[in-house]
C-alpha positions in Angstrom: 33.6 -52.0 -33.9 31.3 -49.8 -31.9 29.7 -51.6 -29.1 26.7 -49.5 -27.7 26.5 -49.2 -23.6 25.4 -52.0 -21.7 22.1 -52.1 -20.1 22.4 -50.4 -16.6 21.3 -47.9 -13.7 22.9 -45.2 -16.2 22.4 -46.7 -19.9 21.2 -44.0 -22.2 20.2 -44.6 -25.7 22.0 -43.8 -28.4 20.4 -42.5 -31.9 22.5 -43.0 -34.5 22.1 -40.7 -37.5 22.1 -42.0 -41.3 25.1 -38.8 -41.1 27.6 -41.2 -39.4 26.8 -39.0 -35.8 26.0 -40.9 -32.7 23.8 -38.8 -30.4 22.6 -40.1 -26.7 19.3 -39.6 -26.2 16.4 -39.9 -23.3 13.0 -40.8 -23.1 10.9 -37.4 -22.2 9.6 -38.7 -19.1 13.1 -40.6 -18.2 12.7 -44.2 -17.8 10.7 -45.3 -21.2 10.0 -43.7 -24.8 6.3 -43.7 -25.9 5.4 -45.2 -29.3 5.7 -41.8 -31.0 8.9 -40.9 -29.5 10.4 -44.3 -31.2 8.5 -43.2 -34.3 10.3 -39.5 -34.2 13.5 -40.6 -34.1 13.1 -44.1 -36.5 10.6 -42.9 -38.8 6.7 -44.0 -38.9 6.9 -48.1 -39.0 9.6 -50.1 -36.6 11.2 -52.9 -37.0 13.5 -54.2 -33.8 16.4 -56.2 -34.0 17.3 -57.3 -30.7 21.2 -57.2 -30.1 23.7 -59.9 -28.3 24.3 -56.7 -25.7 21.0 -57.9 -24.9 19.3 -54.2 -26.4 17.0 -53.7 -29.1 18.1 -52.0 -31.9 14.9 -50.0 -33.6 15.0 -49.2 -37.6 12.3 -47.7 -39.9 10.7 -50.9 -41.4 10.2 -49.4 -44.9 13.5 -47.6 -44.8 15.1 -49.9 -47.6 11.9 -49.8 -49.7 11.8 -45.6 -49.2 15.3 -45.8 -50.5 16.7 -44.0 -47.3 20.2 -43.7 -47.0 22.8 -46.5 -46.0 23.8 -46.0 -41.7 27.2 -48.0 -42.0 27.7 -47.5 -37.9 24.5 -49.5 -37.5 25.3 -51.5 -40.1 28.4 -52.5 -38.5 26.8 -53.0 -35.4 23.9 -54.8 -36.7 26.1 -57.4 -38.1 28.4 -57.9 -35.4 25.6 -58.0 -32.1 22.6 -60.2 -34.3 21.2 -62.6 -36.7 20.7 -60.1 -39.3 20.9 -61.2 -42.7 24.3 -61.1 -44.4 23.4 -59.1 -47.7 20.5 -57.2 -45.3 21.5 -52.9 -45.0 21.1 -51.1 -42.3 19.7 -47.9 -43.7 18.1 -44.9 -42.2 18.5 -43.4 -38.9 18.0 -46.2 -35.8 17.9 -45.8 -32.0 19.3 -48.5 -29.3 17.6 -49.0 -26.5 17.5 -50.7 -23.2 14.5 -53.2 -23.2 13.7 -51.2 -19.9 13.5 -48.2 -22.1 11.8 -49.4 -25.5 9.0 -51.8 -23.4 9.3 -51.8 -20.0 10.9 -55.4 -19.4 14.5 -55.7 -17.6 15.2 -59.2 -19.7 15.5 -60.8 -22.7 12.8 -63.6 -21.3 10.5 -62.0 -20.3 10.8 -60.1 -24.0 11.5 -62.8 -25.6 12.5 -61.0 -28.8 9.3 -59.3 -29.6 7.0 -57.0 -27.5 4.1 -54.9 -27.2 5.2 -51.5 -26.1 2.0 -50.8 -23.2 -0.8 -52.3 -25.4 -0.1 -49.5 -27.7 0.9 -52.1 -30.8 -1.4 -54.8 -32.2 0.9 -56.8 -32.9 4.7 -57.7 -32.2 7.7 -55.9 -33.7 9.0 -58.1 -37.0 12.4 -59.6 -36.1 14.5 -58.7 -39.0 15.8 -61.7 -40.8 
């Protein structure tokens, strides 16, 4: 299985296409993607799924209800690193992240699972279940 990098001095996120292609990627200003940024790559509504590598894994929250198409590297990676559910798809294209780079926090307690990304959501990300 796939294990995306560990958070570090040079982690870079990695968007991985519903195309089975893996592509690192950078915030534009280099240290944190805005709330459209996540939206470009993901798709208009996210949902995070925070991983055991202690990243955040960000899908398009509508993706199985738009009937987008099945991402069986997330998949893979979704079910190995978290509590998804076991019948749950991973589906669409999703970006992993750094909490340093989807919200600004270097740990999981500070986090604690759900953020606000700068005040720019009204309310938390949905942990997916």
């Amino acid at each position: 299985m796939m294990k995306p990098k560990p958070e570090g001095r040079d982690a870079m996120a990695l968007l991985i296409k519903a195309a089975k292609v893996a592509v690192p990627v950078t915030p534009k200003n280099g240290r944190q993607f805005t709330l459209a940024e996540l939206q470009g790559y993901v798709g208009a509504h996210l949902e995070a799924l925070p991983l055991s590598s202690g990243q955040i894994m960000c899908l398009n929250e509508e993706g199985e209800r738009k009937h987008l198409a099945f991402n069986a590297l997330a998949d893979e990676i979704a079910h190995g690193q978290s509590s998804i559910a076991p019948l749950r798809k991973v589906v669409g294209d999703v970006l992993i992240a750094t909490r340093t780079e989807t919200d600004g926090r270097e740990n999981q307690e500070e986090s604690n699972g759900y953020r606000e990304h700068r005040g720019a959501y009204r309310a938390p990300f949905r942990r997916l279940a």
